[in-house]
N, C-alpha and C positions, 0 to 999 in steps of 0.2 A: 491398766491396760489401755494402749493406745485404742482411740473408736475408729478409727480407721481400718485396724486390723483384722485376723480371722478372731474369731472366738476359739476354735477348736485348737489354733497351731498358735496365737499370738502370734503370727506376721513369720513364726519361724520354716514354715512347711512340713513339721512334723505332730502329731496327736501323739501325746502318753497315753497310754494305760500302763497298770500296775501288775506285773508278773509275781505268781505266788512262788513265795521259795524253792528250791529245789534242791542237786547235787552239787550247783556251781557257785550259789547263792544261797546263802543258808538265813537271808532276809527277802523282805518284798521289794522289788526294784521294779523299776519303770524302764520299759521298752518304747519303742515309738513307732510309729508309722507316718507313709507319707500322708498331708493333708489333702483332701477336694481342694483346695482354692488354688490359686495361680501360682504359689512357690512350692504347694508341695507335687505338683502335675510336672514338674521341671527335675521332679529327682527321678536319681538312677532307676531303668527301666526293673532290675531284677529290686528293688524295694517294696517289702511290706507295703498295700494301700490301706488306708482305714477307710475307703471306701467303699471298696474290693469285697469280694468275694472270700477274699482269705483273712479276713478282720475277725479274730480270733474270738472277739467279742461279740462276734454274731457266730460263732460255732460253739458256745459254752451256754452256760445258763447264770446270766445276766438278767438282774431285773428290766434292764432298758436294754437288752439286746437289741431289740428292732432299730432304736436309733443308731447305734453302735456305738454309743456310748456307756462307759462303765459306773460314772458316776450322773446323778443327774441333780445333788441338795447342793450346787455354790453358792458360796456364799457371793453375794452381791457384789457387784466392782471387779471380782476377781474372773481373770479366764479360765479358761478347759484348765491348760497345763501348771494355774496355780490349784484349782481344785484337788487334780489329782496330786500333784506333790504333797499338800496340807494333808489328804487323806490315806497316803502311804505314809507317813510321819506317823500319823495316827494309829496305822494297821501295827507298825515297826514296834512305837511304845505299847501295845498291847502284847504283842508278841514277845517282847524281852521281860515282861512283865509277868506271862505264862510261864517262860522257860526259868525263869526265878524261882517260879513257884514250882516246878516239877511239873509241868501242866501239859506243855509241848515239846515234842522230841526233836 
């Protein structure tokens, strides 16, 4: 991670979280939102903020809601958006692992 950057977007302007499965996606995938810092204040006004009021992660029940973040154990060195990629990797091999087993529909 560059140190110069955000932590939340790595310098990109956007914050992942991990969207749970659905009708379109029959895995966990990552959505994004624009960042607080100065690149992601620059994106399109009708953009998701994850600072906002509509940061999905503060209208669910999230252990760390309040921050608006979904994960809070990274690992060291790493930013937001490796955190959460490593941790839907994670969700993903559990998940294909249940449905192996007959476990998740």
């Amino acid at each position: 991670m560059n140190r110069s950057s955000c932590y939340y977007c790595d310098g990109t302007g956007w914050v992942p979280w991990v969207e749970d499965p659905n009708i379109k996606n029959s895995v966990y995938h990552i959505m994004n939102m624009a960042c607080k810092c100065s690149r992601g204040k620059v994106m399109a006004k009708p953009t998701k903020r994850w600072y906002g009021d509509n940061n999905p992660i503060r209208t669910r029940e999230y252990p760390f809601k309040d921050s608006g973040l979904q994960f809070m154990d990274g690992e060291e060195g790493l930013s937001y958006p490796q955190v959460v990629t490593n941790r839907k990797n994670e969700m993903n091999v559990k998940l294909n692992e249940e449905k192996e087993l007959g476990q998740h529909e």
